[in-house]
Structure formats: structure tokens, C-alpha cells
N, C-alpha and C positions, 0 to 999 in steps of 0.2 A: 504535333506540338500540343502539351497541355493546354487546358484552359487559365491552371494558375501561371503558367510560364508568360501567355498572350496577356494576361495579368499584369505580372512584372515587368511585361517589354511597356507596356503603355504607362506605369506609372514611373519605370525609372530612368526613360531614355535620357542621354547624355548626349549633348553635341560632341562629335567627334573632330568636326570641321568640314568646312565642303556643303556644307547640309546633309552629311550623313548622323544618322544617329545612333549613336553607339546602346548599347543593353549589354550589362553585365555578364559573361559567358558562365551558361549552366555546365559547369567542369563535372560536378558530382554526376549529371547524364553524360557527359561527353560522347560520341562514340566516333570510331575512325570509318572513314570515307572511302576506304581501299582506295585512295588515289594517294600517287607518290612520285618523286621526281629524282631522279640521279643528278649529282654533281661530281658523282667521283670522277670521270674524265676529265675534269679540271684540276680538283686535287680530295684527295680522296682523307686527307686530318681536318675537317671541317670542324670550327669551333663555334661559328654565330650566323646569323642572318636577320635580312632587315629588308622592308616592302617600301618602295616608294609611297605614299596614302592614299592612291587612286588604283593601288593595286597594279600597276602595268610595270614596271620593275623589282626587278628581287636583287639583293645583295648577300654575297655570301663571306666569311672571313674564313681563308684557307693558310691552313700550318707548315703543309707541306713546301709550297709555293711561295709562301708569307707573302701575300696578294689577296686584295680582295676584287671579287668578281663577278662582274654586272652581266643579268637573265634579262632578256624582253620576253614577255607576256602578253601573246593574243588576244587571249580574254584578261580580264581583272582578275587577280586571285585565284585562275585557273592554274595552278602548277605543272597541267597535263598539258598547257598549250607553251610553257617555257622553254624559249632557247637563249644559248650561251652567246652574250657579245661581245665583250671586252672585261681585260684585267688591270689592275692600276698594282704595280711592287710597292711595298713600303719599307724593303727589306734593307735600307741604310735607315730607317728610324727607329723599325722593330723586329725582334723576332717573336716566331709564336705568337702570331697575334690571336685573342679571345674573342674580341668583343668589335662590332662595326657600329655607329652609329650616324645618322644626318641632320642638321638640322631642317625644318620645318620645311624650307623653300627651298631644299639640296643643295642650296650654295655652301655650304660648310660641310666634311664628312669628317668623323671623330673615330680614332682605333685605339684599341687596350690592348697592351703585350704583354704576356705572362712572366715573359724573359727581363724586358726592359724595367717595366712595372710603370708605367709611364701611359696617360691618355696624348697620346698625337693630333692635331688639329690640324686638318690642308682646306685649302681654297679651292671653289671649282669656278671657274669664267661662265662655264656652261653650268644650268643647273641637273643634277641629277646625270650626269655626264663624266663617268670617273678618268675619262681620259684627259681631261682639264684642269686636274687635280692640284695643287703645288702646295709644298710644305710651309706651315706657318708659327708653327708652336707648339711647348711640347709642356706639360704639367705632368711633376712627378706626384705619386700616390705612395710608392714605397714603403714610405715611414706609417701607412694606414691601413696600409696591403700589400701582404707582397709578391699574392700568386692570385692578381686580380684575373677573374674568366669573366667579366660582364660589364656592360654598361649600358646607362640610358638617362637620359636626359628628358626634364617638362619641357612640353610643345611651347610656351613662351622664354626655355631658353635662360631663366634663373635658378634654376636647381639641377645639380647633377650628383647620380648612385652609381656607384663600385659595387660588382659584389667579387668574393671570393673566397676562395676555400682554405687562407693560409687564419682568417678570425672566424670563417663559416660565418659570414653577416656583410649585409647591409651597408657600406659607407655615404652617407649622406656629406654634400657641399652645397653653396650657398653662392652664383655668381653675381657680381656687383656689375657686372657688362655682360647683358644676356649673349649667352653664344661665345664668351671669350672667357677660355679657358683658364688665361694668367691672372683672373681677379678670383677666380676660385675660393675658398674658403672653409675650412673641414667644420660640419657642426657636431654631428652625432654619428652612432651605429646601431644596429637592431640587431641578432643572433638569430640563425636560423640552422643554429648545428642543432638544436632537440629535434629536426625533423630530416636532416640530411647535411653530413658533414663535407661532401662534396659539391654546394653549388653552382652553379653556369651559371644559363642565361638566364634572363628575368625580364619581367616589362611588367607596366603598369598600366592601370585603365587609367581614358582620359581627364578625369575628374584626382585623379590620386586618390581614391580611398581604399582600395587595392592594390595588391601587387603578386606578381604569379612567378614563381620561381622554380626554377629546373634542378632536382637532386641525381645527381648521379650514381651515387650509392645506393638509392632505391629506384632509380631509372624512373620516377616518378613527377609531376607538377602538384605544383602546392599554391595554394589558396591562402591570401592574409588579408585582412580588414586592419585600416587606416583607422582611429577614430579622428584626428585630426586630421585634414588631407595633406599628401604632401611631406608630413611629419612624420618618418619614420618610427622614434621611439614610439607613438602611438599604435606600432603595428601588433597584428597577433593571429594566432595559427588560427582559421576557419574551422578547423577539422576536415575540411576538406581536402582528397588528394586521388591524382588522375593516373593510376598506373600504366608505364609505356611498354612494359614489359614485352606486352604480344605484338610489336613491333620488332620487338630486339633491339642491339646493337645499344651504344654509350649515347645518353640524350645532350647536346651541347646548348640547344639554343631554342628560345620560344618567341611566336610573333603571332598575334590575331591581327585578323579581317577587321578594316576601321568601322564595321559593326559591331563587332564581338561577337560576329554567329560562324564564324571558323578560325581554329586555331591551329600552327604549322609549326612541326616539332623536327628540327633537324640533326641527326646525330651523326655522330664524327668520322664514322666510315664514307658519309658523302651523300645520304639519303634524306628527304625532305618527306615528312607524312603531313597530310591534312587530314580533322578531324571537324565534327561539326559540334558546336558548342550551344545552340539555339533550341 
């Protein structure tokens, strides 16, 4: 690790939560891990994935199956110790689902269907336990998007992003009941077709002044800066961008390490790569 890197990790750490602390992922160095993890035996049209924050759970959203589908992890964040445990159907809510996401304490899990065009809301009794699961509500996005691939939510639960490839941008909302998807509220959008007209997944560092988005069209990740956090139209292209190419295959979905020193690119054949971003 550089000296200017050891630099930036001491001047710009971010609480992640937990008492980890998050540092901005150096994407421009990225390099991949040769480590990787199969899901195609589960289902093999993977469109997103999602970490539980202590790293010991993985979440995948499968097309094939339209289920999404829970990994335990022997280590944290080790994807080479992952095995498969259980699926949860959502296939009377949606098809083609895109996008999986939870809130904060697992008690809530959230899904985007491409088909539907709709975010689905279920309850878990159990946290982090998708066999617990039951339906609760459903927010259409439609009229905002209407081939939504992604979503994600701030850790306190008041703002929620669509992205998708039918505006190639950004959908920002505004919830008035954190975590309750029926107070929802549209404010803005951001365009990210000048750098890839097919979008997926996306996520953001924990502070919002970032945000990293998966094109598909260049099988690449991209890099934006926030000037306002949080605030979308504020956002704009870094010039930074992480080609996924020498991986192969169609990228669907992006997650880092609640540090930001690994990041995990899964595409749609069923394949999970980790990279190290530190």
C-alpha cells in the first residue's frame, strides 16, 4: 500500500457502523483477488447481491428461480468459505427480480422487478433469516422507470435510489417513515447514460458522497462524486472507471466490504469475483 493511500485511509475514515471504518475504495488501483464463488447451481440469471454488514451472510437475487437466496460465510467476506442455505420465492409479487436489498437490522428485505416495475417490501420475525420472510407492501416506480435493475437505500432508512436502464439514471425518493416504503416520495434524477446506457447495480459509500455504478455495456464500474451528500443532482463522473472485462461474462451487481478495502462484482451467469480496492 502507498504511503499517499495510508494517507487517505487516516484522513478520510468514515464510520461504517459497528466500529468499522470505512475508507473510500481506491477503484482507479483496483486489482482482482483470483478469488470467486459460484451460484449458478442455485440459479444461474443472477441480477444483484447484498452482504449482511458483519460480512457473515451473502444475498443473491436470481431470475431464473425469482428467489432470492441466502449463503453463510465461515469467514467474513471470505466468499471462498460460502455456502448455500436457503431460498425465499417472491414469485406471486415479482418477476425478474433486479435488485435485493435490507434494512439496517434485517428485519425488513426490499426487491426491484424488472417485469413488475415495482419495489416489494416483506417482514422478517427472524432478522436476517429470509425464511421468515412475509409480504408487506408494494411501491410502484413505473411512471419513474420502467426497466428498474437496482436499488439501495441510506443506512438511516430516509432516502431510497432506483436505477435503470429504460432513463440510464439515478431515481432519487424521500421517505417520511424511515424503512416504509408507502410514504416514499420522488424528488430527482441524475443521468449516467454519457458513461453507460445499460446500468445495474449500484451502491454508495456510507457517508453519500459517492456512488459506484455497474454499466453493462462497458462491463465496467464507475465512480461519481456527491457535492452535496445524499443529493443526487449533485453527482458527477470522477473520470474514474474499473474495467471488468478480464473477468468476462455480463456484470449485474456491485457490493464492498463495510470497509471499502474489497469489492464483489457478480454477473448474471452466477459468478461472484472479489477485488481488492485498498
Amino acid at each position: 500500500m502507498s504511503i499517499a493511500r495510508l494517507m487517505q485511509q487516516a484522513a478520510a475514515g468514515v464510520s461504517a457502523g459497528g466500529g468499522v471504518v470505512w475508507t473510500d475504495p481506491d477503484l482507479a488501483n483496483a486489482s482482482y483477488d483470483s478469488v470467486s464463488f459460484s451460484v449458478a447451481g442455485q440459479d444461474d440469471s443472477v441480477q444483484d447481491l447484498f452482504f449482511k454488514p458483519d460480512g457473515y451472510k451473502l444475498y443473491i437475487a436470481g431470475d431464473v428461480g425469482n428467489s432470492i437466496y441466502e449463503y453463510n460465510l465461515i469467514s467474513a467476506w471470505d466468499i471462498s468459505t460460502a455456502t448455500y442455505f436457503q431460498s425465499f420465492s417472491i414469485v406471486l409479487q415479482h418477476g425478474s427480480p433486479t435488485g435485493v436489498s435490507f434494512k439496517s437490522d434485517g428485519l425488513k428485505m426490499y426487491v426491484i422487478g424488472r417485469s413488475s416495475d415495482r419495489i416489494t417490501e416483506y417482514n422478517l420475525s427472524l432478522a436476517w433469516d429470509i425464511s421468515t420472510a412475509t409480504y408487506s407492501q408494494q411501491f410502484a416506480i413505473g411512471s419513474f422507470e420502467s426497466q428498474p435493475s437496482g436499488v439501495f437505500f441510506r443506512s438511516d432508512g430516509t432516502k431510497l435510489y432506483v436505477i435503470g436502464f429504460s432513463g440510464d439514471d439515478i431515481n432519487e425518493f424521500n421517505l417520511s417513515v424511515a424503512f416504509d416504503i408507502s410514504t416514499s416520495s420522488y424528488v430527482q434524477n441524475f443521468s449516467v447514460g454519457s458513461q453507460d446506457t445499460l446500468p445495474f447495480g449500484f451502491v454508495f459509500n456510507p457517508d453519500g458522497s459517492k456512488v459506484y455504478v455497474v454499466g453493462r455495456t462497458n462491463s465496467a464500474i464507475y465512480e461519481y462524486n456527491l457535492s452535496s451528500a445524499w443529493n443526487i443532482s449533485t453527482a458527477s463522473y470522477s473520470g474514474i472507471t474499473f474495467s471488468l472485462v478480464s473477468q468476462g461474462g455480463t456484470p449485474a451487481g456491485v457490493f464492498f466490504k463495510s470497509d471499502g478495502s474489497k469489492m464483489y462484482v457478480v454477473v448474471s451467469a452466477g459468478t461472484i469475483y472479489q477485488y481488492s480496492t485498498a
